[in-house]
C-alpha positions as a Python dict, from the first residue, in 0.01 Angstrom:
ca = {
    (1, 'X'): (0, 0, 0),
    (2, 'X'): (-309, -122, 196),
    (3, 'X'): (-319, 5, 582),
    (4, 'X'): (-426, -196, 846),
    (5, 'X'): (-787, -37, 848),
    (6, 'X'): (-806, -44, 483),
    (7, 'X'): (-751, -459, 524),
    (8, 'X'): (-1029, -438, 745),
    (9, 'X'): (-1246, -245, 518),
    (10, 'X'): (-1098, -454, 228),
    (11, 'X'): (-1209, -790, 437),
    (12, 'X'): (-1576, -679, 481),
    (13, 'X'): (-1660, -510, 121),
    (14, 'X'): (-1504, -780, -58),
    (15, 'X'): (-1502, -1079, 129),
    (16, 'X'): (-1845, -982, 313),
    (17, 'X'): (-1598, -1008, 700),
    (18, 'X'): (-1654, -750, 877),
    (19, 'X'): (-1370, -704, 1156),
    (20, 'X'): (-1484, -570, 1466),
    (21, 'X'): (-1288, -305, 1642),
    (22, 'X'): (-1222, -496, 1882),
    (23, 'X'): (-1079, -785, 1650),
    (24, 'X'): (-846, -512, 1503),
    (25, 'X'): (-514, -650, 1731),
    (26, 'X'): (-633, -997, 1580),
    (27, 'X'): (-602, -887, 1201),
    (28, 'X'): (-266, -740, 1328),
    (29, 'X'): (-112, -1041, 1484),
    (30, 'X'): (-229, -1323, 1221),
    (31, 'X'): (-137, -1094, 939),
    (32, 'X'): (-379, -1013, 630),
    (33, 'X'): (-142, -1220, 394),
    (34, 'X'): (-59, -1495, 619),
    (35, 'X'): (-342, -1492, 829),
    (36, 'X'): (-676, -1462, 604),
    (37, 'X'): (-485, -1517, 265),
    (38, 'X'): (-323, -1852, 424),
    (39, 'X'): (-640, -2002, 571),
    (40, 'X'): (-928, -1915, 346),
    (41, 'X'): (-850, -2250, 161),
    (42, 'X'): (-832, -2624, 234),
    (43, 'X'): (-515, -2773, 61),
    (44, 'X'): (-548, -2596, -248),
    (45, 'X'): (-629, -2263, -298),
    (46, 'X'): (-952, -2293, -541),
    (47, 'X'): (-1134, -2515, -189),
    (48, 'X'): (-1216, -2229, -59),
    (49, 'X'): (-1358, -2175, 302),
    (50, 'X'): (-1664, -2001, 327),
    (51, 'X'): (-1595, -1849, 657),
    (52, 'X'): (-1921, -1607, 820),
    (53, 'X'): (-1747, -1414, 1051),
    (54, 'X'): (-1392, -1280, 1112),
    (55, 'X'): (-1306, -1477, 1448),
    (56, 'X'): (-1377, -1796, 1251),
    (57, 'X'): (-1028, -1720, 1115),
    (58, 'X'): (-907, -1640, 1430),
    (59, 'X'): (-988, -1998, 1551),
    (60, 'X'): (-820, -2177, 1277),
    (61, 'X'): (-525, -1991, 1335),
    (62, 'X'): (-476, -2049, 1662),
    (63, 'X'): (-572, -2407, 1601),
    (64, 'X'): (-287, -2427, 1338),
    (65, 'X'): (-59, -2255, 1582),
    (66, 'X'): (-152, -2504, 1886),
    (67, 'X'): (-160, -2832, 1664),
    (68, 'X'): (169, -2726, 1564),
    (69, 'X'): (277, -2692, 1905),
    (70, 'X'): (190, -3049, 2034),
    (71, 'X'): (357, -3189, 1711),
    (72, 'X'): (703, -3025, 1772),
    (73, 'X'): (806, -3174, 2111),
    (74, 'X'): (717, -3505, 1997),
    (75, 'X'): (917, -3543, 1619),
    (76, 'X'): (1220, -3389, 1816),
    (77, 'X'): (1161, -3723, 2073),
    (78, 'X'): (1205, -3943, 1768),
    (79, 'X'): (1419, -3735, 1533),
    (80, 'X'): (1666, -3793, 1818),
    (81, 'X'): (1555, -4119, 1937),
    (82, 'X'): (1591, -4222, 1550),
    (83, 'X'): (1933, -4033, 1506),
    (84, 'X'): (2061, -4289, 1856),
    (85, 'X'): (1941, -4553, 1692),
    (86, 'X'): (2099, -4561, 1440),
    (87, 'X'): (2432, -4423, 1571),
    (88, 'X'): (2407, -4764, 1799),
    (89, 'X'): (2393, -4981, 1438),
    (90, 'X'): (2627, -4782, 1305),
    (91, 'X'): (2902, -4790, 1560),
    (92, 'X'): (2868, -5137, 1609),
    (93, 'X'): (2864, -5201, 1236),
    (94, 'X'): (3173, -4963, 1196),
    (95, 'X'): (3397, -5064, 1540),
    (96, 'X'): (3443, -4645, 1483),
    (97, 'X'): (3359, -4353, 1498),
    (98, 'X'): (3524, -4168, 1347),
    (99, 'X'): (3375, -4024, 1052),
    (100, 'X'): (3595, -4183, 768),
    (101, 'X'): (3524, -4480, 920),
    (102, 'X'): (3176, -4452, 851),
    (103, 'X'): (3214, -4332, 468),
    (104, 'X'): (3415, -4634, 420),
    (105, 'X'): (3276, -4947, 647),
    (106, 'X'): (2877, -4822, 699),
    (107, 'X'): (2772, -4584, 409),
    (108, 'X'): (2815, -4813, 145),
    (109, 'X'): (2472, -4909, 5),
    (110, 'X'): (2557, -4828, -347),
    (111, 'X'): (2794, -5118, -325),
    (112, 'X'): (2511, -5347, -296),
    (113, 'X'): (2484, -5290, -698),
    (114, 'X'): (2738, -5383, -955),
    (115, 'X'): (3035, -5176, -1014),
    (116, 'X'): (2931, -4883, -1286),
    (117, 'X'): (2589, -4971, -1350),
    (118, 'X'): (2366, -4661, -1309),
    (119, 'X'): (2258, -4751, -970),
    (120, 'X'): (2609, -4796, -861),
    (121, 'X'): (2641, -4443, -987),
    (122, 'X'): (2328, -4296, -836),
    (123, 'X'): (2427, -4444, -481),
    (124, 'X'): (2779, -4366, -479),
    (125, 'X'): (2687, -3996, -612),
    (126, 'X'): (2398, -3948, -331),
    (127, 'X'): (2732, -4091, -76),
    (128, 'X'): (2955, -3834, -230),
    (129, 'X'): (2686, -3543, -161),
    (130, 'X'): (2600, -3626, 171),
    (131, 'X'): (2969, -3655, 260),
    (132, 'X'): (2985, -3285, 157),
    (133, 'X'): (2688, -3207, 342),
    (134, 'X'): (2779, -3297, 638),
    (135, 'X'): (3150, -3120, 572),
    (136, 'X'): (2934, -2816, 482),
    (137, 'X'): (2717, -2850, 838),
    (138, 'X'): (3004, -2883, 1011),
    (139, 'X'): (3195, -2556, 916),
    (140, 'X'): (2852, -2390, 887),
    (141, 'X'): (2848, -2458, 1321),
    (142, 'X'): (3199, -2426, 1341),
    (143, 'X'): (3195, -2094, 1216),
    (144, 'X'): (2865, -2024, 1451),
    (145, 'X'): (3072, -2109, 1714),
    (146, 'X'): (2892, -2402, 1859),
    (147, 'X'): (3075, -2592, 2112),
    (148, 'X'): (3089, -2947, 2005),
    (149, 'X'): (3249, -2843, 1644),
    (150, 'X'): (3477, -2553, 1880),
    (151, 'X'): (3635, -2805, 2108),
    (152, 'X'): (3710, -3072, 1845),
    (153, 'X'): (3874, -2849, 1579),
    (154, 'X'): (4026, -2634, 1780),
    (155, 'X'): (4245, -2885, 1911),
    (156, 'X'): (4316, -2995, 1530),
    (157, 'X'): (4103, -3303, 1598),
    (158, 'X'): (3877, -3551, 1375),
    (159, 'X'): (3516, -3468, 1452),
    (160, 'X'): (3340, -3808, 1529),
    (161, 'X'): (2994, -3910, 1351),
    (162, 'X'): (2809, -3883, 1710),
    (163, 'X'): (2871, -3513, 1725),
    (164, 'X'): (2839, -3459, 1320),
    (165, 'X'): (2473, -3581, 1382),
    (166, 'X'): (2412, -3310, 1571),
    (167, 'X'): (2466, -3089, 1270),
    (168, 'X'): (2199, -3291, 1043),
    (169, 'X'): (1871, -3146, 943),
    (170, 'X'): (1595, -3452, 902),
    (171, 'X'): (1667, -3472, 531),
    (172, 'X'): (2057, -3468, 574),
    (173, 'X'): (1979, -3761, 806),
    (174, 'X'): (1740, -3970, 622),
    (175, 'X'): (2030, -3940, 319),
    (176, 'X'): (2248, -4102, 574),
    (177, 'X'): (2024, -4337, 643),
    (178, 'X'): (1932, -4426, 284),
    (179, 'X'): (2323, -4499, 230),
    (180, 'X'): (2358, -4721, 543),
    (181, 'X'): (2453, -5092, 425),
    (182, 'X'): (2215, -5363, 495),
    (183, 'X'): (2342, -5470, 832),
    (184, 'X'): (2282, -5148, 951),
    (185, 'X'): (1964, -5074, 836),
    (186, 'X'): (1841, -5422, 897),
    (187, 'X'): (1987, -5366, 1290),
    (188, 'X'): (1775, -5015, 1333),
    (189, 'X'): (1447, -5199, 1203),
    (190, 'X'): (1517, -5454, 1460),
    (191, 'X'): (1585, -5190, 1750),
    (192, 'X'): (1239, -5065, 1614),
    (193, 'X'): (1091, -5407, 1563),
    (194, 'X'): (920, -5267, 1213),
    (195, 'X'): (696, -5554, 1071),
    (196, 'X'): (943, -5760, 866),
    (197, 'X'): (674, -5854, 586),
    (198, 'X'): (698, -5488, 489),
    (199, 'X'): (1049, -5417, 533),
    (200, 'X'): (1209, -5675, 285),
    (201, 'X'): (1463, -5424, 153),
    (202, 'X'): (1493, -5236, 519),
    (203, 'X'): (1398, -4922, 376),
    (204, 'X'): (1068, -4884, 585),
    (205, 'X'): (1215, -4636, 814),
    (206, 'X'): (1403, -4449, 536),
    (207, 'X'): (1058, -4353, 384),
    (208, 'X'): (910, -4278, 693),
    (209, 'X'): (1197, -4044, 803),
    (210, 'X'): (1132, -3834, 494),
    (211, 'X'): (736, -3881, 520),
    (212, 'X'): (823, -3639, 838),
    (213, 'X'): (1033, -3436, 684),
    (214, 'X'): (782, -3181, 583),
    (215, 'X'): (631, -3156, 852),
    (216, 'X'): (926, -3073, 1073),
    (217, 'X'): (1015, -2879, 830),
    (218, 'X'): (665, -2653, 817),
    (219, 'X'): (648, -2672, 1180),
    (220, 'X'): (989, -2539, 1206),
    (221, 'X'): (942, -2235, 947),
    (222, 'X'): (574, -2200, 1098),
    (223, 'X'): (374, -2327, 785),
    (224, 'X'): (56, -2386, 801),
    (225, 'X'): (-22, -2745, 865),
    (226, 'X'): (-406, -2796, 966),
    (227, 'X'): (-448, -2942, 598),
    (228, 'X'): (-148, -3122, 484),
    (229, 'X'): (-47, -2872, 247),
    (230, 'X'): (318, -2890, 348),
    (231, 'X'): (366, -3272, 151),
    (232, 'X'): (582, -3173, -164),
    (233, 'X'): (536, -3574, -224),
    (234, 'X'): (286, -3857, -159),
    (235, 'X'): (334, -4059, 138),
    (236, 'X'): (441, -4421, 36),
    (237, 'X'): (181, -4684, -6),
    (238, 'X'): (340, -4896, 218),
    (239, 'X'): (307, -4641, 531),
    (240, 'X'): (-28, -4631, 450),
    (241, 'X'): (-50, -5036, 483),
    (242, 'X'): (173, -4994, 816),
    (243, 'X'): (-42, -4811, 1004),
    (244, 'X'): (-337, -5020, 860),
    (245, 'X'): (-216, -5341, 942),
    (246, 'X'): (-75, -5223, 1310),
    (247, 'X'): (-408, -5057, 1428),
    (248, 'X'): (-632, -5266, 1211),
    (249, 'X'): (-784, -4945, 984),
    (250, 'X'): (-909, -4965, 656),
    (251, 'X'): (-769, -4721, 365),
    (252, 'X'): (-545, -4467, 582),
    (253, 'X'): (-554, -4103, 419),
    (254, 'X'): (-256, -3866, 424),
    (255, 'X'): (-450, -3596, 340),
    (256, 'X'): (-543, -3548, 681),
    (257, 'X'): (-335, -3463, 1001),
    (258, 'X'): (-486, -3743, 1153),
    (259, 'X'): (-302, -3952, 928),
    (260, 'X'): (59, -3797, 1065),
    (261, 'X'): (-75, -3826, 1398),
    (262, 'X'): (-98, -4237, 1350),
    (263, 'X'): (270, -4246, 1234),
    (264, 'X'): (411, -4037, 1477),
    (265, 'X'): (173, -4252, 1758),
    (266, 'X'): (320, -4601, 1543),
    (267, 'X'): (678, -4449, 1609),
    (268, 'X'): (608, -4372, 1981),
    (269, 'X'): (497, -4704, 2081),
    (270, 'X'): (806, -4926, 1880),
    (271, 'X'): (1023, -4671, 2142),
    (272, 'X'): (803, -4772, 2443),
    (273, 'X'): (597, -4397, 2486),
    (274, 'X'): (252, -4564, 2502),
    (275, 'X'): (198, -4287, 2765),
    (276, 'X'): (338, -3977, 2575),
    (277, 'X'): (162, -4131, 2254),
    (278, 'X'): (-221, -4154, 2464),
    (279, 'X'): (-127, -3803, 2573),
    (280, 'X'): (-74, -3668, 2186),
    (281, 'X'): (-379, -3816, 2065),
    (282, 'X'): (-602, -3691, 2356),
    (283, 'X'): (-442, -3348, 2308),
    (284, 'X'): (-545, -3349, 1940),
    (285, 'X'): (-897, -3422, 2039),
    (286, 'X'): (-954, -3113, 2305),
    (287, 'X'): (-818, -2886, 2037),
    (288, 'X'): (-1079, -2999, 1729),
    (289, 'X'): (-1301, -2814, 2002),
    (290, 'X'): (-1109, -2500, 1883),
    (291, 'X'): (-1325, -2498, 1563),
    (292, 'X'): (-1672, -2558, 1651),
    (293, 'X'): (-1749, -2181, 1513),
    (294, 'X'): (-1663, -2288, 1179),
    (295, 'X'): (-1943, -2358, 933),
    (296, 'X'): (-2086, -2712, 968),
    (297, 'X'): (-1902, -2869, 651),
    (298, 'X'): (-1568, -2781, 737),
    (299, 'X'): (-1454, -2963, 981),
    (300, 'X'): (-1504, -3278, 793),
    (301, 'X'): (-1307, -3116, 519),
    (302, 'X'): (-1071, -3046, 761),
    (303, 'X'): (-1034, -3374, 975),
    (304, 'X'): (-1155, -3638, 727),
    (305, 'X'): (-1485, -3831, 794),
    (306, 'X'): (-1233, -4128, 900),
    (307, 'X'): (-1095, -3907, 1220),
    (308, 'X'): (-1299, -4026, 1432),
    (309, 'X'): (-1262, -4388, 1379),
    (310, 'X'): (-860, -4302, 1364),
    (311, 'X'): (-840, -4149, 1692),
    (312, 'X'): (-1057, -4436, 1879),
    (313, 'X'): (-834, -4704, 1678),
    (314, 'X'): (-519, -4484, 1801),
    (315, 'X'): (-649, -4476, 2168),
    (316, 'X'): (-702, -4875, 2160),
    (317, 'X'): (-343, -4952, 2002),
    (318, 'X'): (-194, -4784, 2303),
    (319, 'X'): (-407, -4919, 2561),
}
């Protein structure tokens, strides 16, 4: 069991770091595991950094930690901008809202197929589980005492589908979503005014909702996030054409923040922030200044040698 001076020690005779004393509270607070083991690489864990000096690690921590704090407020503005819009489809759709309602009259994609093919099956089972999600939410925050699930079932009463989406995590959400019929769907991507030559099957948003999902999700269990490393899929070729086509860039790469920066700034604009979007992407820039200790040829492993050319196209499509 390694002390906290025999980390430092470890850090300088075998990874040539030495930590100064006065770096010693540093060490402490970023953790030897998460801290050093978590940001030595780039994505995956064979690119390794070659870092000179302790407080190089320092910086990209606290670049992490502050990147991660000017993503947060903004994907809670659209994860609940999103979760209204589509509430306003759905309730119009429905003429209800009461949850059963919903199921019946606004979650029925998989009827779009033909009774007991496979992807009648696939859709109705995907209905079924979210329906028992959502149940599952709702005692989970019943039982947690929260007061919108307290006042409607102590009074014996049917919870409606505005206060169940308070209960949804992202994921539980984009399911919902992804089981909306096509009037609903087609009636968000209006409300959002997402380029119809793209959106054929109104599913744009859907894959976008869950392009976020990891993210919120990393930001939310602090992951580290500087290099992307939170996507557990690829981000759908037709995002990447989205953002293309809407601030006229050439070949998009989601292996840089940058990348999630344009989608969130895309989203930001359809819901009329052109001001709160100019203010994320200016705030992204004074932080790269966080890590100009690192050696030279990080940074563009970190930010992409397109980031530059992102940020000015970002700054112009919000102008």
């Amino acid at each position: 069991m390694y002390s906290l001076n025999d980390l430092a020690i470890h850090l300088k005779n075998k990874h040539n770091l030495p930590v100064q004393s006065n770096q010693i509270q540093d060490l402490r607070n970023i953790g030897y595991y998460h801290g050093y083991k978590g940001y030595r690489f780039i994505r995956k864990a064979g690119n390794l950094i070659n870092f000179t000096a302790f407080g190089q690690i320092v910086d990209l921590n606290n670049f992490d930690m502050q990147i991660k704090g000017l993503f947060y407020p903004n994907l809670m503005f659209i994860e609940n901008a999103l979760k209204s819009y589509v509430l306003e489809a759905t309730l119009a759709e429905c003429q209800s809202e009461k949850l059963n309602d919903v199921y019946k009259k606004g979650l029925t994609y998989y009827s779009e197929f033909s009774a007991g093919t496979p992807p009648y099956k696939k859709e109705f089972k995907r209905r079924m589980e979210l329906e028992m999600k959502i149940s599952n939410a709702l005692i989970r925050d019943y039982m947690a005492d929260k007061a919108i699930e307290a006042h409607f079932y102590n009074q014996d009463k049917e919870i409606p589908i505005w206060a169940a989406f308070e209960s949804l995590t992202l994921g539980e959400f984009g399911t919902f979503f992804a089981c909306s019929n096509k009037t609903i769907r087609n009636n968000v991507s209006s409300l959002l005014n997402l380029p119809t030559n793209l959106n054929s099957d109104s599913f744009l948003l859907k894959e976008i909702i869950f392009s976020l999902k990891d993210l919120r999700n990393s930001i939310a269990h602090n992951g580290i996030i500087f290099d992307t490393r939170f996507a557990t899929s690829k981000v759908p070729n037709r995002i990447k054409r989205l953002i293309e086509n809407e601030m006229k860039l050439n070949q998009i790469d989601f292996n840089y923040i940058v990348s999630y920066i344009a989608l969130i700034v895309f989203l930001l604009k359809q819901m009329g922030e052109n001001r709160r979007a100019k203010s994320f992407i200016n705030e992204y820039v004074k932080l790269q200044n966080m890590l100009k200790r690192l050696p030279a040829n990080t940074s563009i492993k970190i930010f992409g040698s397109q980031d530059a050319a992102v940020v000015a196209a970002m700054l112009k499509y919000v102008s």
